[in-house]
C-alpha positions in Angstrom: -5.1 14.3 -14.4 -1.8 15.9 -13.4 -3.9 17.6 -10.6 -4.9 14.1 -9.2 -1.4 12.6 -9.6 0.1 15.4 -7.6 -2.6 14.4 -5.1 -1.9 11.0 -4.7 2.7 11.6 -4.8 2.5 10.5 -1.0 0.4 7.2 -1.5 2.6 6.7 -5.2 6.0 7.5 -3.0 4.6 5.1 0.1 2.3 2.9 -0.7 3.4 1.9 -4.6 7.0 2.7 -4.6 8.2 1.9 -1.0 6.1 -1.0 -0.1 7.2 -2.5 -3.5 10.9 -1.8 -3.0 10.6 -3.2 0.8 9.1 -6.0 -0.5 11.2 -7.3 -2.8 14.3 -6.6 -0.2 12.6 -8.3 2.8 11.1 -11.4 0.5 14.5 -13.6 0.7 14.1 -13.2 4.6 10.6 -13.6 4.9 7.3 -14.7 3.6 4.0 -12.7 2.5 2.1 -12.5 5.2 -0.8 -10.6 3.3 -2.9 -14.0 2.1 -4.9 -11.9 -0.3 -1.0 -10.8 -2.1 0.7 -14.3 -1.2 -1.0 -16.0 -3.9 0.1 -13.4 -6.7 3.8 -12.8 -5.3 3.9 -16.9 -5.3 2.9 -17.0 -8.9 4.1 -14.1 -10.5 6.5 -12.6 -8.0 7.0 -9.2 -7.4 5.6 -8.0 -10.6 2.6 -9.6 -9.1 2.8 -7.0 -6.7 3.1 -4.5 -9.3 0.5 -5.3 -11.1 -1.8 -5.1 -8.0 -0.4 -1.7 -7.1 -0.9 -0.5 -10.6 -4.4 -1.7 -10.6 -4.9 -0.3 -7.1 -3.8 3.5 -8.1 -6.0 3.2 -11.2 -9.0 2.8 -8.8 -7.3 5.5 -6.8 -7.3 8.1 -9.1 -10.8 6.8 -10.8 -12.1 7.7 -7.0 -9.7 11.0 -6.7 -11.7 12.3 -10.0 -15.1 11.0 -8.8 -14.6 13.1 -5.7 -13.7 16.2 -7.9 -16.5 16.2 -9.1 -18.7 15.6 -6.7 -20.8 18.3 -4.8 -21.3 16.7 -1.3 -19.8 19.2 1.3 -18.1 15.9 2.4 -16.4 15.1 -0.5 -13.5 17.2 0.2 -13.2 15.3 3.6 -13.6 11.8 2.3 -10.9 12.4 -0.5 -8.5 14.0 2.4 -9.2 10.9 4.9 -9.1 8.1 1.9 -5.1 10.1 0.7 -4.2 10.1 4.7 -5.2 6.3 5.3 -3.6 4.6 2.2 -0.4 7.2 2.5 0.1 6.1 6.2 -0.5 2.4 5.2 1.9 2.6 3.0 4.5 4.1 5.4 3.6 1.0 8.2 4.7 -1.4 5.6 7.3 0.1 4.3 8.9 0.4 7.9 8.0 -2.8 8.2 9.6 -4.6 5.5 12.6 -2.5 6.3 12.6 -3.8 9.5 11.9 -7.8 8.0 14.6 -7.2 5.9 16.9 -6.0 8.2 16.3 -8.0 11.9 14.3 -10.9 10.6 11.0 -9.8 12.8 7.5 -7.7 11.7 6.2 -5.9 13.9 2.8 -6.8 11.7 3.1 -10.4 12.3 3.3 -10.1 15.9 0.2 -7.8 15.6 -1.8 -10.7 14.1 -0.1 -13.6 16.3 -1.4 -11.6 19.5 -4.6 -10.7 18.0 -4.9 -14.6 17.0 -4.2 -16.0 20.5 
C-alpha cells in the first residue's frame, strides 16, 4: 500500500490537493463549470468535492494494485499513462482555478465556448 501511495504523490499533490485548494479559492469568483461536480459542490460544497476526490483515489489505487499484479507486458505502460494523464489533469485545473481566482477568466471555459460555437 505505501508502494502505491508513493505512486500516486503527483496525482494526490495535483489532482486531490491542488484542484481542491484552487477550487475552493476560485468558487467566490466563479461557478463549477464541471456539470457532473456542480451538482455536489451546490449541495454539499466543497466537501462535496472531497468526497469525490476521496472516492476517486480509492478507485485509483484499487486500479494501481490491479496493475501490480497483473502480468500483461502492458500493464506497466497502462499504469505509467493512466499516473501521467490524471497527474497533468490535475495540474490544468489547478492552473486554472488559480487563474479564475485571480483574473476572473478560464482558460477551460473558453475551450468549451469555442468548441460549442
Amino acid at each position: 500500500m505505501r508502494s502505491i501511495l508513493w505512486d500516486a504523490r503527483l496525482i494526490l499533490l495535483f489532482y486531490v490537493i491542488g484542484d481542491l485548494l484552487s477550487t475552493a479559492y476560485a468558487l467566490p469568483k466563479g461557478h463549477e463549470g464541471n456539470i457532473f461536480l456542480k451538482p455536489f459542490i451546490l449541495s454539499f460544497g466543497i466537501y462535496g468535492l472531497a468526497l469525490l476526490k476521496l472516492l476517486f483515489v480509492a478507485l485509483l489505487v484499487l486500479n494501481f494494485r490491479i496493475l501490480d499484479n497483473c502480468r500483461h507486458e502492458m500493464a506497466p505502460y497502462l499504469k505509467e499513462g493512466l499516473k501521467s494523464s490524471v497527474t497533468l489533469l490535475g495540474l490544468i485545473l489547478t492552473i486554472n482555478n488559480i487563474i479564475v481566482g485571480l483574473y476572473d477568466w478560464s482558460f477551460l471555459g473558453s475551450i468549451v465556448a469555442l468548441l460549442q460555437s
